[in-house]
N, C-alpha and C positions, 0 to 999 in steps of 0.2 A: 672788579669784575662785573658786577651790578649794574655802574656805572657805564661800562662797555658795552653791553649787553643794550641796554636802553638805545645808547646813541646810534647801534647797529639797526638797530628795529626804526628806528626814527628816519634814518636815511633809507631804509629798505620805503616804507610806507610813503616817501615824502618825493620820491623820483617822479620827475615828471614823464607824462603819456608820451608816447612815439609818435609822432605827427606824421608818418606813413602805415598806416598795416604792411606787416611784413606778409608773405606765402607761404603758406606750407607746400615746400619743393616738392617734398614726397606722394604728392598727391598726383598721378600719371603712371603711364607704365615707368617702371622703375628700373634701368639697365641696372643689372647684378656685373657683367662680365662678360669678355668677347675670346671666345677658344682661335688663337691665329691656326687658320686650315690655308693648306693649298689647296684650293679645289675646283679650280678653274673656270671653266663658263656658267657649269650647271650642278646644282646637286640637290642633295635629300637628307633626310633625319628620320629615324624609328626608332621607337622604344621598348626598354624591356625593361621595367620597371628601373634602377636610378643607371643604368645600363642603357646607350643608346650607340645606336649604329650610324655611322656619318658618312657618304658619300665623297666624293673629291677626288682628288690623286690617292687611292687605292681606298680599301675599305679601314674604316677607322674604329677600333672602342673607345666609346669615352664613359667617364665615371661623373655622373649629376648629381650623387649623393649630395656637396657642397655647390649650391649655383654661383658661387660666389669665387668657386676657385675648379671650374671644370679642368679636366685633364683625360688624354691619352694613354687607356693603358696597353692599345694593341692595336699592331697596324698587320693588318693580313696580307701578306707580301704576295700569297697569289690571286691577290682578286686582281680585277681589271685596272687599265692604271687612270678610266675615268670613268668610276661610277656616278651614274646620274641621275637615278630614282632608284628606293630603296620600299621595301614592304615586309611587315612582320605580321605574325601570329602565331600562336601557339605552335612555339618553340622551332618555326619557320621562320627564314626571312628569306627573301628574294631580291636581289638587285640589277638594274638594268644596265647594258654599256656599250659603247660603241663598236668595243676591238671584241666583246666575248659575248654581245649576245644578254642571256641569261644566266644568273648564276646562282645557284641554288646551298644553302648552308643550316645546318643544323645546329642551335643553340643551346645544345643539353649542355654545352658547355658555354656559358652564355659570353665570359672573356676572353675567349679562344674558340670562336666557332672555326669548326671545320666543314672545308666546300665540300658536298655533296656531288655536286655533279654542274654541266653547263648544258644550255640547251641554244645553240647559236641561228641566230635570224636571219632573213637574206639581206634586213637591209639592217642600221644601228636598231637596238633597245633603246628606247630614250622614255619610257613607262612599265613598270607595274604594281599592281596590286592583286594580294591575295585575298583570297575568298571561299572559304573552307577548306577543302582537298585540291581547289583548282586556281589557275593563276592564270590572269588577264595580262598580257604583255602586248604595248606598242609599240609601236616602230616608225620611224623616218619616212619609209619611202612604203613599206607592205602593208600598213592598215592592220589588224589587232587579231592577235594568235592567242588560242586559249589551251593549256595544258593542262595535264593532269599529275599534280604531285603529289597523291598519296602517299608512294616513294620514291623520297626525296632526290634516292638515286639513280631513277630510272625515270625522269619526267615523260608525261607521252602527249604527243599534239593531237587535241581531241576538238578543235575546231578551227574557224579562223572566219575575218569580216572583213572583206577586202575594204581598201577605203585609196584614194588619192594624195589625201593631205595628210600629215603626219599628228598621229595620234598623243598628243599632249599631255593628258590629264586623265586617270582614272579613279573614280571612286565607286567601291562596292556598298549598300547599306541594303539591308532586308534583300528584295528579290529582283533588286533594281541595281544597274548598273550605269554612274553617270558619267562621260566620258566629252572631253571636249578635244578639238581638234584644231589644228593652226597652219595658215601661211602668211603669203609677206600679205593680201588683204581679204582674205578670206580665214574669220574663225568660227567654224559653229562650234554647236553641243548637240549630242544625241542623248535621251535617258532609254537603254532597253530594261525590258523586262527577263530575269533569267531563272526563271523557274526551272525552265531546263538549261542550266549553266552549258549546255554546249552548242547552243543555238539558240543565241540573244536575239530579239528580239526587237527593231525601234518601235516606241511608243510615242514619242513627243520630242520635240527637241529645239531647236534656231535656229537660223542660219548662219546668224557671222555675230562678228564683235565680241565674242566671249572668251576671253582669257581665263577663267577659271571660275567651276563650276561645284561647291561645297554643297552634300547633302548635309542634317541636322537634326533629326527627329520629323516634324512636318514643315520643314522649310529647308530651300534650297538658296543658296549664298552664291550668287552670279557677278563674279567682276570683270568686268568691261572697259574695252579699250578706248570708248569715249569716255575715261575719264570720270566713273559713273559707277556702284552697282545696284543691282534689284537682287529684289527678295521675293519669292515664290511660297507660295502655299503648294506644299504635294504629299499633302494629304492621299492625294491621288496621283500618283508621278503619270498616270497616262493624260491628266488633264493640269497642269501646273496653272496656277491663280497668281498672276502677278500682285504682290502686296505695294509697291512701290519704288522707285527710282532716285539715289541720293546721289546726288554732285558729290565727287571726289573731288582732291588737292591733287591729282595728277593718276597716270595710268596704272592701273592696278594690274601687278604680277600675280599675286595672291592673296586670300581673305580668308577670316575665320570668324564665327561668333564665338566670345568666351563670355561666360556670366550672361549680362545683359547688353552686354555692347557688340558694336562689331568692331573688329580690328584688319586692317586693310595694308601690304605693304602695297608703297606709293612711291613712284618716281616721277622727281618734277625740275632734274637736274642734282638731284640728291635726293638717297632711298631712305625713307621714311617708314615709321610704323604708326598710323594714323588710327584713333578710336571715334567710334561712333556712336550716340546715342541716340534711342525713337523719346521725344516727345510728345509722341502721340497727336500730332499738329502738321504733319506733314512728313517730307525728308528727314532723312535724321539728322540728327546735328553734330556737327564735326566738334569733339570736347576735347582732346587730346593731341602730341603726336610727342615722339621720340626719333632722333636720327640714329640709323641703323649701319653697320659698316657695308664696303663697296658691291653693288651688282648684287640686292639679293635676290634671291629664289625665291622659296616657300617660307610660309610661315604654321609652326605645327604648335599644337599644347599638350603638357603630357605636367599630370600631379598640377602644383599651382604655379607654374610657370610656362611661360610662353619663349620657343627658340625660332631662331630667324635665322635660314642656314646661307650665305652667300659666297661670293666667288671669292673671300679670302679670309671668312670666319665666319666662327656661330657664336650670336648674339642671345645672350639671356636675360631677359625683361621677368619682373615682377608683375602680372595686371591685377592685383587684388584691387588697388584703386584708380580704375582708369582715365577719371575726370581729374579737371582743372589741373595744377603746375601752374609756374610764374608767368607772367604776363609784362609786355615792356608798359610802363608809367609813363612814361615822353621820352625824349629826344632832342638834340640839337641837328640841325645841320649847316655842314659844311658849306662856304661857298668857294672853297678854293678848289682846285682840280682834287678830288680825294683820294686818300688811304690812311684814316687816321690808324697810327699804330700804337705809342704810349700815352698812358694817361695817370695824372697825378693828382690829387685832391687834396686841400689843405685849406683851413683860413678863411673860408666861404667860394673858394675857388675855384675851379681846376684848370690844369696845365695839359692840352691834348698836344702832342706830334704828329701833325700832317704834314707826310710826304707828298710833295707835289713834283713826279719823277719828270711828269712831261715838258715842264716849264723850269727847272732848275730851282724853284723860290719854296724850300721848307720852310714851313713855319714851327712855331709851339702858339696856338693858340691859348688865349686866357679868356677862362669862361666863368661870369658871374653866377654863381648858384644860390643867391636867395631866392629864388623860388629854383629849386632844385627840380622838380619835375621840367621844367622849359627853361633850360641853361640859354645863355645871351652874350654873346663875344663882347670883350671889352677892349680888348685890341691883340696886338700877336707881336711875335720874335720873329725876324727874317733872318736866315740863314741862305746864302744867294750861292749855287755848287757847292753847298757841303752840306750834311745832314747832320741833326742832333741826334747821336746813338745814343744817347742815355741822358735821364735828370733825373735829382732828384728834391725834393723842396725839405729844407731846415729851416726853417721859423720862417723869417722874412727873407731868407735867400734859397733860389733857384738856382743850383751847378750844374751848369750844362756839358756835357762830353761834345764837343765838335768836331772831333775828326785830331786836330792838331793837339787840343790840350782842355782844359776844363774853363768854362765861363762862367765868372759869378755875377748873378743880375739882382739887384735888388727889386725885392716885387711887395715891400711894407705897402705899398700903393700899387696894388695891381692894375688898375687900368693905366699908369703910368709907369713899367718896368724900366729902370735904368742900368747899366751893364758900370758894374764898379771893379771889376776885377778879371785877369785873367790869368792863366797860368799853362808852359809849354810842357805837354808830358816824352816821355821818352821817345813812346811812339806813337801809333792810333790808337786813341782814346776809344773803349768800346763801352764798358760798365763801369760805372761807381755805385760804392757803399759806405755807407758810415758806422764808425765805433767810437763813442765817447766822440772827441776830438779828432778823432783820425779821420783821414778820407781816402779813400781804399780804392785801387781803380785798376782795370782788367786792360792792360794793354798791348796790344797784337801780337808780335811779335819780341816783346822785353818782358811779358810777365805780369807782374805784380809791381805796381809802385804807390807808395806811401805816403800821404800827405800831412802834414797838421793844420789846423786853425786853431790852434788855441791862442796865441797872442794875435790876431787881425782873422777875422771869418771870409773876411773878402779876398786875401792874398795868404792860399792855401802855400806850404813852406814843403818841399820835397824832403824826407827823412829818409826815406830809402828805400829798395826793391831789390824784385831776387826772380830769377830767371827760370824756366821750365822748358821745356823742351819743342813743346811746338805753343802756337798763337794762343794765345788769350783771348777769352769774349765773353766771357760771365762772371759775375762775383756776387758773393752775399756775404755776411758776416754772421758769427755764431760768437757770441763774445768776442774774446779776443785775438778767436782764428778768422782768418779768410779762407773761401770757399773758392776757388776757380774755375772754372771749367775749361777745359783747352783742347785744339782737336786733336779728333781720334777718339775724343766719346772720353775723358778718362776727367775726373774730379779729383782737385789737387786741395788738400787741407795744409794750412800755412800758418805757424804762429807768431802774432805778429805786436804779442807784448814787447818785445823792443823791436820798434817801428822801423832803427838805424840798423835794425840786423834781422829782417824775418829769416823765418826760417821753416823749410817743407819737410813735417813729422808725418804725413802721409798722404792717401791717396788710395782711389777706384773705381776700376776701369767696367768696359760695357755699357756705358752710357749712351752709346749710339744716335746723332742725330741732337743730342740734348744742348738747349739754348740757354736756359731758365732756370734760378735754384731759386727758391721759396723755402724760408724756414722757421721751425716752431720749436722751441725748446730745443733740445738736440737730434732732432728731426729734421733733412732737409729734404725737398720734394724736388726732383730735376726731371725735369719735360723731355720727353722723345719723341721719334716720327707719330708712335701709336700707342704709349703707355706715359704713364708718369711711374716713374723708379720714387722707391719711399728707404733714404739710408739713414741708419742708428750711426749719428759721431757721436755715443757716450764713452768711447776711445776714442780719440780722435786720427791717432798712431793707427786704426786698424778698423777704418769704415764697415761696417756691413748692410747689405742691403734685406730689409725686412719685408718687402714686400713691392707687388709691379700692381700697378688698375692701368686698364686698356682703356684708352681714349682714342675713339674710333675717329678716325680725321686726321687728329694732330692735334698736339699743344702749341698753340701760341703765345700766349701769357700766361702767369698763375701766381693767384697771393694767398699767402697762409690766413687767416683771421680766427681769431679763438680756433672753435671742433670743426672750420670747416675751409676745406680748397675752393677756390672759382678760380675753373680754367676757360678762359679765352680758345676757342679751338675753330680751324680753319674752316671746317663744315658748319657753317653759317650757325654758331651759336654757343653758350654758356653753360657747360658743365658743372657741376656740383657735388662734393664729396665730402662727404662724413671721414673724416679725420680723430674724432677722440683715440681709437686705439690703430694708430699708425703701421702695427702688423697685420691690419684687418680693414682698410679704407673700404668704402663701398659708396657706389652712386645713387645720387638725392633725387637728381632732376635735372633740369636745363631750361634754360630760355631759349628761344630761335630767332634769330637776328636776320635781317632783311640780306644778308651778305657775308661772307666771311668775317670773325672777328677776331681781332689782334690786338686788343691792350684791355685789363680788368685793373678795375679801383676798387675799392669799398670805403664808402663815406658817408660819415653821420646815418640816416636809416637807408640808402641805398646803392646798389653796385652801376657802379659807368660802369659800360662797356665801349670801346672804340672799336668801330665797326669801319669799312672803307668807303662809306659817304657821311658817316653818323657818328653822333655820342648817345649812345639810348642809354636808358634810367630803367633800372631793374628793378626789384623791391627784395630786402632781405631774405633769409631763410627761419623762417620762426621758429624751426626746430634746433637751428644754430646760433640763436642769440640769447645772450644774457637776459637783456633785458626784455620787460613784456611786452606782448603787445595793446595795441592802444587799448582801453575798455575791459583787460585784464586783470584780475586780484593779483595784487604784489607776492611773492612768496615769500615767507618768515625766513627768517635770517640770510639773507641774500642777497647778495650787493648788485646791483647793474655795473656792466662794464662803461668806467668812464673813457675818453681822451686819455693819452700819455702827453702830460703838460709839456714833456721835452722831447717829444718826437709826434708830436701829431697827427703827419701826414702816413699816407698809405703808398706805397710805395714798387712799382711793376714793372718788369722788364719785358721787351719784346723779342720776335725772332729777325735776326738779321737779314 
């Protein structure tokens, strides 16, 4: 035991340093969880402590006690069926709508508020906000009604400020009312003063460009349609002091400061949550961003989190730390027409799949990785009208799926790959996986069929297959079962210790859209339009699914490694997911890629991504690696995670 003990401590102590610094992912806003909402073009978010009211197709309660698993407990069947701004206080809230106007609710019952009363406009509600007894409501086409709801069920219209352009944005703070206004090129702001809440008052304001207009204690948070916003001193709201003017990453809908930073949603072909910090040196400096789901609104903060409410979810972000997140290390690029989709690593290698749709000539490119930061083609595979839907690398051989049947290339000498074998599958070859010897392969419309190499690796022997109901196009292995995926969303468990006879012990359905299985002990993780599904086969007879994470975008790739997922996802970039407790995943971070991306590796200290002109170099997640990072004290009794001497490579499938 003594003995063991020593030689433990000796190999903990004697690991060599990581020749990359790994990232700590965590460090950005941090998506917790995306609530799927219908909600149309426009909407809003208010809080009542972990109670918050959501706008959309009708009015919603949702429960934020867990940000990590928000949910619907009540949907108020008679609100409007498109609320679009929403306002609370003290045990008021008020929402604005096209089809009703105003609608006024009383929250003594905070899970079931009941409407009080409506108060209808001549033209849509599309703003308000309350402000002690009285409520500012805007409108489309009538310029801004002011009422009086002391009771709730009798509102009474105690003012009103004609206006032209339709009334966008209201915010009350102290005696000041800021209020921005919008058309197709004309946005100002007005700030009045409302001392006498029924007869506002302009004191200051802009003329155009302003999309949204955030008071703050003595600063005013101004975002702007150039792309751009300022920060004001109003100290004095009848004289605002410009502080200064920060270049945005695209058109700002809405802004907030939290902490010390500002946080900005940004559209620049995809809506972003953008942070900012002053250095006190100028502009601020752009530290952060996180991609947000589609079209969004506002972004509000309520307790220590931040919600981002859009046309088809509300997204919840962590900003306790909103600087840095992983950053890309290099890249290769492509010089052939691009969309790299798969990508394989092995050997000092990797294996990318460019589709080159417009010219007919896929390749699998082979790329040198000693200096792994700037990978270097060594030469490629030509596939001339057919595509490789799948490979995978087993020592010195590369099995290729081509459409007809499986190719084996000898690549012992990668810049010189030679093609030593081939073999005809039943029908279109989509995925392979390997167990032990076997080779396992997902084929269209016949199912599952069965390969061996154990006597020749280069001329795989057909043992057998077994048929399902509709097409085949995913496989993973779990031991000695196969995983299938087949459409109609449904995952078929197959066992296939005798290879000459599998045979389907179960199966579960609701997979929707799902490509991809990735698995970790008897965990498998299957990709869908906008979640990754996490199913328990510790029966294998009787799947269950333990839990869904929303990936806003899409899944395109995804590979398990040790505690943690990278998901490849279409919205230009790399997800990250804490996986140690598979009933409770939660999101790390993400990298942002120049372009949609569609194939994820992890190799030696970093993740390829295959991007549709690129192979970019990501850097590990420090929080999910074994071993330390460089310049790190080793920890006592602690092994670093080596290589698997008989499977090396990493291994990822894409979407078809």
């Amino acid at each position: 035991m003594r003995r063991s003990l020593l030689l433990l401590l000796l190999l903990t102590w004697t690991l060599p340093a990581r020749a990359i610094d790994c990232v700590d992912y965590g460090n950005g806003p941090r998506w917790m969880s995306t609530l799927p909402l219908t909600a149309g073009t426009s909407t809003d978010i208010a809080f009542r402590g972990n109670i918050a009211y959501v706008g959309g197709t009708k009015l919603k309660v949702v429960y934020l006690a867990d940000p990590k698993a928000p949910r619907v407990l009540y949907t108020v069947q008679e609100s409007a069926n498109e609320v679009l701004r929403l306002s609370y206080s003290a045990n008021r809230l008020a929402t604005a709508s096209k089809s009703m106007g105003v609608e006024l609710y009383s929250t003594s019952q905070p899970t079931q508020p009941p409407r009080q009363s409506i108060f209808s406009t001549p033209s849509w509600a599309i703003e308000v906000c309350l402000a002690g007894d009285y409520c500012y409501v805007g409108t489309q086409l009538s310029g801004m009604f002011i009422l009086d709801v002391s009771d709730l069920a009798n509102p009474v219209q105690v003012g009103h400020l004609p206006a032209t352009l339709p009334c966008r944005r209201i915010y009350a703070q102290g005696s000041y009312l800021y209020v921005t206004y919008g058309g197709q090129n004309n946005r100002p702001a007005t700030i009045y003063d409302i001392s006498d809440p029924v007869n506002p008052v302009a004191v200051s304001g802009w003329t155009n460009n302003v999309w949204d207009a955030v008071p703050v204690g003595d600063r005013l948070y101004v975002g702007l349609d150039t792309a751009a916003f300022s920060i004001y001193d109003i100290a004095d709201p009848t004289q605002p002091v410009l502080l200064g003017t920060t270049p945005a990453t695209g058109e700002i809908s809405s802004l907030l400061p939290i902490g010390d930073h500002v946080f900005t949603l940004t559209w620049s072909g995809v809506d972003y949550l953008d942070v900012y910090a002053d250095r006190g040196t100028g502009p601020w400096e752009h530290v952060g961003q996180a991609t947000c789901s589609f079209s969004t609104q506002v972004l509000r903060a309520s307790g220590n989190y931040a919600y981002v409410v859009g046309a088809d979810g509300l997204d919840i972000f962590d900003p306790s730390h909103p600087e840095g997140g992983a950053s890309l290390l290099g890249y290769y690029e492509t010089t052939f027409r691009p969309m790299l989709r798969q990508v394989e690593a092995g050997g000092g290698y990797a294996y990318v799949a460019n589709e080159a749709w417009e010219t007919g000539d896929n390749v699998i490119e082979i790329l040198d990785l000693s200096d792994v930061l700037h990978p270097q083609r060594v030469n490629w595979l030509l596939y001339e009208w057919t595509y490789p839907t799948d490979f995978v690398l087993r020592g010195d051989l590369l099995y290729v799926a081509d459409g007809s049947g499986i190719q084996v290339v000898d690549v012992s000498d990668p810049p010189n790959p030679v093609q030593v074998g081939h073999v005809n599958t039943l029908g279109t070859s989509f995925q392979l996986a390997f167990h032990d010897d076997l080779l396992e392969v997902a084929v269209d419309n016949r199912g599952l069929q069965v390969f061996s190499i154990a006597d020749d690796p280069t001329t795989p022997v057909s043992r057998g297959h077994i048929n399902f109901d509709q097409a085949s196009y995913a496989i993973a292995t779990m031991d000695s079962l196969a995983l299938v995926l087949v459409a109609g969303g449904t995952l078929k468990v197959a066992d296939v210790s005798d290879p000459v006879h599998p045979v389907e012990i179960g199966q579960i359905g609701g997979l929707l859209f799902a490509s991809n299985i990735a698995v970790r002990g008897s965990i498998a993780f299957v990709d869908g339009d906008a979640a990754i599904h996490v199913i328990d086969l510790s029966d294998p007879t009787a799947p269950v699914e333990l839990s869904q994470v929303s990936i806003p975008g899409g899944a395109e790739a995804l590979v398990a490694w040790e505690n943690s997922l990278y998901v490849a996802t279409y919205t230009w970039g790399m997800r990250v997911l804490d996986i140690e407790d598979p009933s409770q995943p939660f999101y790390l971070g993400e990298v942002v890629t120049g372009s949609s991306c569609e194939g994820v590796a992890v190799y030696d200290d970093v993740v390829l991504l295959g991007t549709r002109a690129r192979l970019d170099v990501a850097p590990l997640d420090c929080g999910l690696i074994t071993a330390a990072p460089a310049g790190a004290p080793p920890a006592p009794l602690r092994l670093a995670a080596q290589p698997n001497p008989f499977n090396p490579s990493t291994r990822i499938h894409f979407s078809l």
